[in-house]
N, C-alpha and C positions, 0 to 999 in steps of 0.2 A: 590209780586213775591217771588217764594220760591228762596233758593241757592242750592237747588237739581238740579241736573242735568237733563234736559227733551228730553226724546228720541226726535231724528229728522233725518228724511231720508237718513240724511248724516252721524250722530253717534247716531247710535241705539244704547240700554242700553243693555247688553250683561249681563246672569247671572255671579254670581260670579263662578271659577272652580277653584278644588282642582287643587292644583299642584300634575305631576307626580309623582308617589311614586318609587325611584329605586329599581330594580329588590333586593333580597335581595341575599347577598355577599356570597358565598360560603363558607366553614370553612379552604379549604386546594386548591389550584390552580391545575389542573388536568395536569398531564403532557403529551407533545404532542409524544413522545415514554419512553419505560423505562430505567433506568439508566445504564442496562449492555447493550443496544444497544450502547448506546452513548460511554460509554469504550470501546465497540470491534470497533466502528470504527476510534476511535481517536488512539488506541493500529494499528489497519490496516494500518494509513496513516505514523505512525512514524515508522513502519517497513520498509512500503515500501522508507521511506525519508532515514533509516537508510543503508538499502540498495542501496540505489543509490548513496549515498554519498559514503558510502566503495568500489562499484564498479568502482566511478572514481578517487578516489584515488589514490588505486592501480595501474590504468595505466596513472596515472600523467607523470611517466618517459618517458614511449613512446610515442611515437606519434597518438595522440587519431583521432580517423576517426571519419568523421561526422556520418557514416550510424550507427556505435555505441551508440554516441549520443544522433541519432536521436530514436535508437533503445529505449532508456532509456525513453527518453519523450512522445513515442507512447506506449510506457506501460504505465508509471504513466497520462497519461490523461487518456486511456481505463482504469486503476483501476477507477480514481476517478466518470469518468463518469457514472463507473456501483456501484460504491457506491451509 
């Protein structure tokens, strides 16, 4: 009797296969926008941050009304939303 292994209906002898070869590696990762997009919109959102912090500031003394308030946060989500 050999020590080979002998096909049988239950473990067929399968050729041998290479293993998959990976894709090969790019030299530089692509970016998914360019670098002055990503400044204008990070320069956009700390304007409008810087803005809204000075606008409640300012009326810290008086007595701040919600529709003011509210006015400030239906801008800043309509900004960001259309960011």
């Amino acid at each position: 009797m050999d020590s080979e292994t002998q096909p049988t209906a239950q473990f067929p002898v399968l050729p041998e296969t290479q293993p998959a070869q990976p894709p090969p590696s790019a030299d530089k990762p692509r970016l998914i926008a360019p670098v002055w997009h990503t400044i204008l919109i990070v320069v956009i959102v700390l304007a409008n941050s810087l803005f809204t912090a000075s606008s409640f500031a300012t009326h810290r003394g008086e007595a701040s009304t919600a529709a003011g308030r509210i006015g400030g946060y239906a801008f800043t989500i309509a900004l960001e939303f259309f960011l």
